[in-house]
Kinemage of the C-alpha trace (Angstrom):
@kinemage 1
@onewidth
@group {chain A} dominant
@subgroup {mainchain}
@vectorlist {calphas} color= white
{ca unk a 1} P 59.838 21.922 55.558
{ca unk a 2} L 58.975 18.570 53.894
{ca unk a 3} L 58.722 15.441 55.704
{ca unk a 4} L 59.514 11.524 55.578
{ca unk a 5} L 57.058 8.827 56.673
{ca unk a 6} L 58.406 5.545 57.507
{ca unk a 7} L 55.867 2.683 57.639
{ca unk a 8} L 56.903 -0.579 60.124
{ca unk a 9} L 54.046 -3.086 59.307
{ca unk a 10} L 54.283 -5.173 61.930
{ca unk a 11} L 51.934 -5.846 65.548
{ca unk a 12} L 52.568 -7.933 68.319
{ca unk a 13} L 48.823 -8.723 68.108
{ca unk a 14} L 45.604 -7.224 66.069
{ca unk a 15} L 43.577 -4.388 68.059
{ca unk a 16} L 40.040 -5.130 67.205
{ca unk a 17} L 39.020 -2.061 65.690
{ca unk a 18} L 41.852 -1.599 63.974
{ca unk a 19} L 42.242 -0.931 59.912
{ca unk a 20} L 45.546 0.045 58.962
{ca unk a 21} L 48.018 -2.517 57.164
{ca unk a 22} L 50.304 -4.782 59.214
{ca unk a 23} L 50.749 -8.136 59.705
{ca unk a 24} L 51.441 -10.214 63.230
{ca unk a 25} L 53.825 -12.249 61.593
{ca unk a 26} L 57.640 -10.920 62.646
{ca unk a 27} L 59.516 -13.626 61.003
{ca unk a 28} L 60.399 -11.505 57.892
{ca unk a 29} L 60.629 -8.380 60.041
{ca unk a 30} L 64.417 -7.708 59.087
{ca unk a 31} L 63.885 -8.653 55.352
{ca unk a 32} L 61.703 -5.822 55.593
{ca unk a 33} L 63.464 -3.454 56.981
{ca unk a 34} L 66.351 -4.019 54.042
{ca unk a 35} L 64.001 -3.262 51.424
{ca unk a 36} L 62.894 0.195 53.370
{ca unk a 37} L 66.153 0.589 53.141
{ca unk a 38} L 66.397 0.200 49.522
{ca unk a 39} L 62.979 2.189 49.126
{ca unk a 40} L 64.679 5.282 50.521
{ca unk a 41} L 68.058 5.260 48.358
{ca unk a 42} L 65.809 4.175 45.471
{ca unk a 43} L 63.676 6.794 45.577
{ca unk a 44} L 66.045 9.571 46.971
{ca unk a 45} L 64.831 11.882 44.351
{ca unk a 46} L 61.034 12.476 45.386
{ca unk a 47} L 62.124 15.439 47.688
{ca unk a 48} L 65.752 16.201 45.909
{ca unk a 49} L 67.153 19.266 47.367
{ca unk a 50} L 64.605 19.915 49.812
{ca unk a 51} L 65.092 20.411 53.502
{ca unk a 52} L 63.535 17.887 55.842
{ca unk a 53} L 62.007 19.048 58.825
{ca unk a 54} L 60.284 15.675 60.502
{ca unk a 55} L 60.620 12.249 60.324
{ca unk a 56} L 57.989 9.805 61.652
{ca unk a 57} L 57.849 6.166 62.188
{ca unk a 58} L 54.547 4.815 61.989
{ca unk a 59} L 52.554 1.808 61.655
{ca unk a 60} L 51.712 -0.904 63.350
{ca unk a 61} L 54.082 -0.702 65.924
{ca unk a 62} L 57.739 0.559 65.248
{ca unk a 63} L 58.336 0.250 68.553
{ca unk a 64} L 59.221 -3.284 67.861
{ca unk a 65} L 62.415 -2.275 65.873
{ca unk a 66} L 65.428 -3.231 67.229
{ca unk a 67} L 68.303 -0.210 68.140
{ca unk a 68} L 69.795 -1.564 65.088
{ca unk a 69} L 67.125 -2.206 62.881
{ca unk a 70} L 66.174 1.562 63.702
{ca unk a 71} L 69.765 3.112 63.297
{ca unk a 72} L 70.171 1.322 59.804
{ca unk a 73} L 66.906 3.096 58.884
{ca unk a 74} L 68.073 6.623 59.974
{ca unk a 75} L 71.239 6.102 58.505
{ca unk a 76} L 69.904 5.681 55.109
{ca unk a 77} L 67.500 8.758 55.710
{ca unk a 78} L 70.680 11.509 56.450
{ca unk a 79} L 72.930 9.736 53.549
{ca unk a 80} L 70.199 10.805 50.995
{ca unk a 81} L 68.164 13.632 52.225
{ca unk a 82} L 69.336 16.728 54.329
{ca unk a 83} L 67.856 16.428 57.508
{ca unk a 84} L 67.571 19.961 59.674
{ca unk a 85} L 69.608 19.882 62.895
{ca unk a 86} L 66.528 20.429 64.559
{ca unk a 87} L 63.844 18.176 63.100
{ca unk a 88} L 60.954 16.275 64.768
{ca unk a 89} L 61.899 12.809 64.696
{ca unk a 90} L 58.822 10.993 66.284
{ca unk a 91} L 58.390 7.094 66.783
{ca unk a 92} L 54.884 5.528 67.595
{ca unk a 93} L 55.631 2.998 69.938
{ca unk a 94} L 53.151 0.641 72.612
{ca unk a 95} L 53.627 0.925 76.730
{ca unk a 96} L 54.577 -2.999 76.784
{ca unk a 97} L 58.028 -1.775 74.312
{ca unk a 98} L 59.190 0.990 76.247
{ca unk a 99} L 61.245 -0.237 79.160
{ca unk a 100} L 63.860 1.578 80.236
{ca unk a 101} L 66.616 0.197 78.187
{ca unk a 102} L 64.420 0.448 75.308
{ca unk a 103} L 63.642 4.404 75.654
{ca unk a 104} L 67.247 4.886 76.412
{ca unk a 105} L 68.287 3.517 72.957
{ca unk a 106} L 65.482 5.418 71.093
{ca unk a 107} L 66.846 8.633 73.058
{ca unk a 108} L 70.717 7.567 71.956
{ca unk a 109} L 69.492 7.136 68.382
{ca unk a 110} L 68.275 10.774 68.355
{ca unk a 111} L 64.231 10.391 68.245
{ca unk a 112} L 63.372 13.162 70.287
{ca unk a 113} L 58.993 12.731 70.148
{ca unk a 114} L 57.344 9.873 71.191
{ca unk a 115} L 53.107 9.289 70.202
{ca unk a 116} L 52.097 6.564 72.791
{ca unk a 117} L 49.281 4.184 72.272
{ca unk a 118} L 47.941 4.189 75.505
{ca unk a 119} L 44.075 4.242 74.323
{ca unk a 120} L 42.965 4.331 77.907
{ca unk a 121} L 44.380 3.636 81.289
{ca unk a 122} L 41.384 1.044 82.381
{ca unk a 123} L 41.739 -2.076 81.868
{ca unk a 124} L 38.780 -3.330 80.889
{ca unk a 125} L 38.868 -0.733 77.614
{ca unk a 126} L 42.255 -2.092 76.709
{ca unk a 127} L 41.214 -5.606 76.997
{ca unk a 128} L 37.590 -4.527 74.896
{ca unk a 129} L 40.113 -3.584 72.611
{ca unk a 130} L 42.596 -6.236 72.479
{ca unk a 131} L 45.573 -4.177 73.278
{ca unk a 132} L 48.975 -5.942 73.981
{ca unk a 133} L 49.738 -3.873 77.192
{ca unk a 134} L 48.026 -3.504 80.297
{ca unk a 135} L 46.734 -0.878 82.624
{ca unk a 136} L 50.022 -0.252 84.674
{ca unk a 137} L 52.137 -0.782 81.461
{ca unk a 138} L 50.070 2.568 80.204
{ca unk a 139} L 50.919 4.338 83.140
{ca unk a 140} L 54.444 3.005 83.824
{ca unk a 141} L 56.092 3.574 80.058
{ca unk a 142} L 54.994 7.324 80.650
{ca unk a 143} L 56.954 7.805 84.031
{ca unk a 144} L 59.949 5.596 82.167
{ca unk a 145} L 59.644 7.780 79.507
{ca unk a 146} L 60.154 11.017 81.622
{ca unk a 147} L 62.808 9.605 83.265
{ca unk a 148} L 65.028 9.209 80.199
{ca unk a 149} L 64.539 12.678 79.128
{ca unk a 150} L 61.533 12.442 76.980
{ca unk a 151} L 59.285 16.044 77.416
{ca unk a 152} L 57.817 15.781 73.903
{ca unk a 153} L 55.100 12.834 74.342
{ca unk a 154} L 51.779 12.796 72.715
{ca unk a 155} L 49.316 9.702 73.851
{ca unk a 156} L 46.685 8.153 71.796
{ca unk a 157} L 43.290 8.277 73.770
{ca unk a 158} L 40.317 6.163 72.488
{ca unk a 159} L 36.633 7.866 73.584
{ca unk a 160} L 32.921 6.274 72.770
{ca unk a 161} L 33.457 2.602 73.513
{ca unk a 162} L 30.312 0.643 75.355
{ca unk a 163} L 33.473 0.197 77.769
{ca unk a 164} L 34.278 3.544 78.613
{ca unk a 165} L 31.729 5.723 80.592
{ca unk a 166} L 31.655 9.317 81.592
{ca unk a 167} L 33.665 8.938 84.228
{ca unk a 168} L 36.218 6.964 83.288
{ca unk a 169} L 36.617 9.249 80.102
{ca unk a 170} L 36.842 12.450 82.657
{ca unk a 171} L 39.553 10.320 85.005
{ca unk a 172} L 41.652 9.078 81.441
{ca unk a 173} L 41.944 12.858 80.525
{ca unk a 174} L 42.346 14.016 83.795
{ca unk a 175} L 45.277 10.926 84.350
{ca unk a 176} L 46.785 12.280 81.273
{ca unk a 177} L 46.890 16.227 82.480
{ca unk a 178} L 48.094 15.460 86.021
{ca unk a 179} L 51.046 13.441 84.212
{ca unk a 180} L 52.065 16.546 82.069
{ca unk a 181} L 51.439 14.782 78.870
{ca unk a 182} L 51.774 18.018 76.415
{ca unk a 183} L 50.103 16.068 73.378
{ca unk a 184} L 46.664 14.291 73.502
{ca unk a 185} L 45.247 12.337 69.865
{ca unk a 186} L 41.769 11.712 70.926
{ca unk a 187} L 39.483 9.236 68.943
{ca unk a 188} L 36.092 8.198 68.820
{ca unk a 189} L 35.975 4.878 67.953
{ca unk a 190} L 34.659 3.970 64.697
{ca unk a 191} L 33.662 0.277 63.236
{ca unk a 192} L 35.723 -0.370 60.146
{ca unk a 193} L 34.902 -3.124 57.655
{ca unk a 194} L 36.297 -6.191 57.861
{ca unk a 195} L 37.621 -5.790 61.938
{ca unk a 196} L 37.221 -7.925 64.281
{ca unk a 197} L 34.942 -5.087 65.643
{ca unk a 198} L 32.751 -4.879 62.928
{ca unk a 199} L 32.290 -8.767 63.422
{ca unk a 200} L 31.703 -8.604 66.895
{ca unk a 201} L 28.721 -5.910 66.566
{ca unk a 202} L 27.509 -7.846 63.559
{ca unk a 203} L 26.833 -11.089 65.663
{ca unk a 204} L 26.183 -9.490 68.331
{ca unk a 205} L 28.703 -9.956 70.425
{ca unk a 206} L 29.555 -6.865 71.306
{ca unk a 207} L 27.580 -3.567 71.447
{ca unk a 208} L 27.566 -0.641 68.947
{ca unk a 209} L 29.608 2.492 69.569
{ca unk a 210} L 27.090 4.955 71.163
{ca unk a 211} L 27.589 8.052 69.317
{ca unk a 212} L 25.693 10.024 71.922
{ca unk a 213} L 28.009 9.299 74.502
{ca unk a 214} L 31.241 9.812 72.028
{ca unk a 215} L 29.782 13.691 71.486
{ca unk a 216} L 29.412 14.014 75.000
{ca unk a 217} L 32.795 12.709 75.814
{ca unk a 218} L 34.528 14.853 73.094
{ca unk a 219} L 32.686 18.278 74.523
{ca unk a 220} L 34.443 17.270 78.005
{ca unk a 221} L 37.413 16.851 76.280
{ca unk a 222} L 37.603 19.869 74.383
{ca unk a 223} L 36.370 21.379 78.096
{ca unk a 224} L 38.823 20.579 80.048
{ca unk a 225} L 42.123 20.651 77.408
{ca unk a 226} L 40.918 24.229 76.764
{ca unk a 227} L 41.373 25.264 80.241
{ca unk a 228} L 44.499 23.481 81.007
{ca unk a 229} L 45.555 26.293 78.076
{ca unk a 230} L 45.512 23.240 75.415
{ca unk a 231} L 45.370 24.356 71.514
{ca unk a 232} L 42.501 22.581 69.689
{ca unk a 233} L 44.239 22.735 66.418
{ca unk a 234} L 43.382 19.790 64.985
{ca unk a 235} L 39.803 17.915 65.616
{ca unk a 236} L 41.673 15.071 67.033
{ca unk a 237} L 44.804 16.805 68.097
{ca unk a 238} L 45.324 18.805 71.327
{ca unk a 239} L 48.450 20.529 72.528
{ca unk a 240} L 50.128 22.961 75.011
{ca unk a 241} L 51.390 25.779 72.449
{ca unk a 242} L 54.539 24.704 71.763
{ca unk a 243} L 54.112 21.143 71.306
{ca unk a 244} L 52.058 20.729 68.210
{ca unk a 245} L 52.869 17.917 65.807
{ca unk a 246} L 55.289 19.813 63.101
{ca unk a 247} L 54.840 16.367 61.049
{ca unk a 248} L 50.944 15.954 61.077
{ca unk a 249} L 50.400 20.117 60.978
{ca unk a 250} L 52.673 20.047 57.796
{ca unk a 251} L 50.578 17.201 56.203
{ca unk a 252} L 47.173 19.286 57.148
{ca unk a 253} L 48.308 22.266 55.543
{ca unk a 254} L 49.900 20.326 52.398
{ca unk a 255} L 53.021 20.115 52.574
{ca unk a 256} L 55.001 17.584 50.445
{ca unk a 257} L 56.018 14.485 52.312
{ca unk a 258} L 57.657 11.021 50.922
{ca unk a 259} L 56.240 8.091 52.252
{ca unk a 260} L 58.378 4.682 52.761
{ca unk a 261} L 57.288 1.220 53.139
{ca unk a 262} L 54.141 -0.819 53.058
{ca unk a 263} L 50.829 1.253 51.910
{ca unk a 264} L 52.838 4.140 52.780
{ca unk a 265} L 51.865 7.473 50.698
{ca unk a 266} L 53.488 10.157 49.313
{ca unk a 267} L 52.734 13.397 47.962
{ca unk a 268} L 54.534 15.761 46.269
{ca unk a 269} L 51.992 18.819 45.873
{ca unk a 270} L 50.826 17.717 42.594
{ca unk a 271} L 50.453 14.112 42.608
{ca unk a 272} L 49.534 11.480 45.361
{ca unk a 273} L 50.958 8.139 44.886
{ca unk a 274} L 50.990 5.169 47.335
{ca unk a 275} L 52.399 1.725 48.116
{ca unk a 276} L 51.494 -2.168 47.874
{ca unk a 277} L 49.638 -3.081 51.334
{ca unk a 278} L 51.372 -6.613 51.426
{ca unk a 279} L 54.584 -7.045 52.741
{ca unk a 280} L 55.579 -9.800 50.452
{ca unk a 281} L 55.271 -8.064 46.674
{ca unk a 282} L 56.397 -4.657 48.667
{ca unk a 283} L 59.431 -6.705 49.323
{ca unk a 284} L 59.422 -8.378 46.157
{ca unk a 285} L 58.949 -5.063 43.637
{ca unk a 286} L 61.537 -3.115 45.727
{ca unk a 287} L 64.268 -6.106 45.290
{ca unk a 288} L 62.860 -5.894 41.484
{ca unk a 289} L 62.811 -1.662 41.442
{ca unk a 290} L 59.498 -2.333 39.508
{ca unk a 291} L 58.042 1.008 40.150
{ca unk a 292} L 54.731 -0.073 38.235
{ca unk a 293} L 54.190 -2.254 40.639
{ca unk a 294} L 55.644 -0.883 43.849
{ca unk a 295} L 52.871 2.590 43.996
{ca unk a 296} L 49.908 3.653 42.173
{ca unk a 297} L 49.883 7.318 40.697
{ca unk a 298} L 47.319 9.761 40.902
{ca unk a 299} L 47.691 13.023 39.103
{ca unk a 300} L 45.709 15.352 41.338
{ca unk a 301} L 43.229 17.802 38.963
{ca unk a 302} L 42.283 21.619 40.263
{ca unk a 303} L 39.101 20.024 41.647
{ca unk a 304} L 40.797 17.650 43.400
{ca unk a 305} L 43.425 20.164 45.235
{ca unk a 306} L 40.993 22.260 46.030
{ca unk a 307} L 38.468 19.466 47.430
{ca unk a 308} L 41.856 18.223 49.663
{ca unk a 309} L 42.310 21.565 50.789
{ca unk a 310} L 39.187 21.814 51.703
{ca unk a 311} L 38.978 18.447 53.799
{ca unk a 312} L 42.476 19.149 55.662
{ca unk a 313} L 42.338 22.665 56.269
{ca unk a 314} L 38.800 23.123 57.924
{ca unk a 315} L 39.889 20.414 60.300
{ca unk a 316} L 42.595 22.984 61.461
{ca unk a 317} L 42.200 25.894 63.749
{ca unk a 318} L 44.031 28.069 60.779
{ca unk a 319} L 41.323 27.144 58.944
{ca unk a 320} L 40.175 27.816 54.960
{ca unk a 321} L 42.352 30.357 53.595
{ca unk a 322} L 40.734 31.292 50.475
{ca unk a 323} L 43.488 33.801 48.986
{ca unk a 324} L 45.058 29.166 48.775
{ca unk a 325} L 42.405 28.559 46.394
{ca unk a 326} L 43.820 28.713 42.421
{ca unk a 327} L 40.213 28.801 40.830
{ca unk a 328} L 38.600 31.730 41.119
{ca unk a 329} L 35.232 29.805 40.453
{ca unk a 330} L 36.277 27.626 43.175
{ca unk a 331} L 36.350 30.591 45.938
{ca unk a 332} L 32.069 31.512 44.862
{ca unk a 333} L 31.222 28.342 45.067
{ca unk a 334} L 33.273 27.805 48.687
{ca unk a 335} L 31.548 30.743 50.255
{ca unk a 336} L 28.334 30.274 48.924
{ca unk a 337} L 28.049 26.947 50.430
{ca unk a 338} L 29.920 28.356 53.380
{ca unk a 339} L 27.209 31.026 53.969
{ca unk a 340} L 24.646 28.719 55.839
{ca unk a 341} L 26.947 26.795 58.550
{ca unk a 342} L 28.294 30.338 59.122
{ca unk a 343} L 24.431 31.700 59.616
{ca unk a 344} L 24.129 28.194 62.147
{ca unk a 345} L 27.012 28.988 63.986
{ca unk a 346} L 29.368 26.092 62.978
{ca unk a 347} L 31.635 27.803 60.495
{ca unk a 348} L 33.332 32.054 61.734
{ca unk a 349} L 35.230 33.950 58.924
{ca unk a 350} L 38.373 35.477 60.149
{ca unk a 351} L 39.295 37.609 56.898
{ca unk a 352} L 39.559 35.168 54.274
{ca unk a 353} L 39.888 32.483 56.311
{ca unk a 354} L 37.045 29.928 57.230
{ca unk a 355} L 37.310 28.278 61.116
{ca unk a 356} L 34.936 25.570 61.964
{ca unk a 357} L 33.797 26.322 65.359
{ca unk a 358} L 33.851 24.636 68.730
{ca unk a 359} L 29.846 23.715 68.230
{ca unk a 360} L 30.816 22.386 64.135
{ca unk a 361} L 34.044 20.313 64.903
{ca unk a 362} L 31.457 17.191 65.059
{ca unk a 363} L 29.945 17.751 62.303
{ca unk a 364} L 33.735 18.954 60.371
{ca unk a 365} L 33.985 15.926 58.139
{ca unk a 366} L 30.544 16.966 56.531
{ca unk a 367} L 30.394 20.323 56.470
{ca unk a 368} L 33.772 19.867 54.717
{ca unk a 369} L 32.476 17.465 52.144
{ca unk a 370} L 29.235 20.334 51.816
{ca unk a 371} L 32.081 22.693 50.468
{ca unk a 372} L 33.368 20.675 47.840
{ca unk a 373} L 33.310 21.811 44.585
């Protein structure tokens, strides 16, 4: 049930409140894709002999791949690992990539789950944002997408922006529901250091994210998905029942995974180890199979497991399972803490298993860091 992560570091342009590694600059765009390539026969012996359930092309945008440029990548995938018949092979892609032709080639080249950065369908959040597509492109690739047999489709939704109010949060879920989208990724949006964001709201050019109106926006959310018979099963994640991410779920509930390309991580249940974030010495210590310079090790401790366990697993709606804790010293000190957020109402126990609640998914992130041991 393991996993491959394939990371395409490249943007058409930089959304403003975005973090993650990639670069704007396609000129070395198939030089990279070689040495991904060589990154997966390289290191075909992180998952040897296991069977891999989901593959997933992230990024930046690896929507811009070319057919080719995509096959060549797959290809090198089923030549070293053994890929299930029927694994989740999901691509993130923009609205401005997927034209017709383009989802028909995706669909040819076997990627059966697409995750859609649509973010919102107004324009004035998309341009707030700095998003390369447009209003109708969000609404269009979805329709385009239908039509060339795509059923599994999550969409990216962005809530809490000075841009967004009530009501246009309300109509963007309610736009999503009415177009059968099985699998929403909701996020408020947070300021990250060194964004153009963060720069913006320093000078003053742009307001601060209201976090009053993000909490009131998520409870609508969580509302209405609930009775349009949505799972919650993630804090960000909501699906119909038989749509839930197989890739992300297995990462929540620690799985080992391999991770390929630029800052992409891997982990293999004891040890975490991740990639250069520059495109250049990526390329550069692949070519040289310098593996002291390629990743960075960690060798993950009891404490650390357990703290990890603790952070994924409460943002789940399986929970805490206690009977997954190896330190029986780590289990006291889990339910002690655990006793008051259960007496407030933000944590239930369902046998050995800690949920966080509807009222404590908010507040998961520190509740979960109140647990650590």
């Amino acid at each position: 049930m393991s996993g491959i992560y394939v990371h395409i570091p490249f943007c058409k342009q930089a959304c403003h409140y975005c973090n993650f590694h990639f670069s704007t600059q396609l000129e070395r765009k198939s030089q990279l894709v070689d040495s991904i390539i060589s990154e997966i026969h390289w290191r075909n012996s992180y998952l040897k002999d296991v069977n891999i359930q989901t593959i997933y092309f992230g990024g930046g945008t690896p929507s811009l791949l070319s057919q080719q440029e995509l096959s060549d990548i797959l290809e090198a995938i089923r030549s070293e690992y053994q890929i299930s018949s029927t694994a989740e092979i999901t691509l993130e892609a923009n609205p401005d990539d997927l034209s017709k032709d383009k989802l028909a080639s995706l669909h040819q080249l076997g990627i059966n789950r697409l995750s859609i950065g649509v973010q919102s369908f107004f324009q004035e959040d998309l341009e707030y944002m700095n998003r390369s597509h447009n209003a109708s492109q969000a609404l269009d690739c979805i329709h385009q997408a239908h039509s060339q047999g795509f059923q599994n489709i999550s969409i990216d939704l962005i809530y809490g922006s000075p841009t967004t109010s009530d009501e246009m949060w309300q109509q963007n879920v309610q736009q999503a529901l009415d177009l059968g989208i099985p699998h929403l990724s909701c996020y408020a949006l947070t300021v990250e250091p060194k964004t153009a964001l963060a720069h913006f709201i320093k000078t003053q050019k742009s307001a601060e994210p209201d976090e009053n109106a993000a909490a009131r926006q998520f409870e609508y959310l969580v509302q209405q998905s609930t009775e349009n018979n949505f799972l919650h099963y993630e804090i960000s994640n909501f699906a119909l029942p038989d749509q839930i991410s197989q890739h992300n779920t297995n990462y929540w509930r620690g799985v080992p995974y391999i991770g390929i390309g630029p800052a992409a991580h891997s982990f293999d249940g004891d040890s975490r180890q991740w990639n250069v974030a520059h495109n250049a010495h990526y390329m550069q210590h692949v070519d040289a199979k310098d593996k002291n310079a390629l990743y960075q090790i960690e060798k993950l401790s009891p404490q650390d497991k357990t703290n990890e366990y603790i952070m994924t697993a409460l943002r789940t709606m399986w929970g805490l399972d206690l009977d997954k804790i190896e330190v029986e010293e780590h289990k006291d000190s889990i339910a002690q803490a655990a006793q008051k957020y259960i007496d407030q109402g933000l944590i239930k126990t369902e046998a050995q298993h800690y949920i966080i609640t509807e009222k404590g998914k908010f507040l998961a992130d520190g509740i979960a860091s109140e647990l650590f041991v």
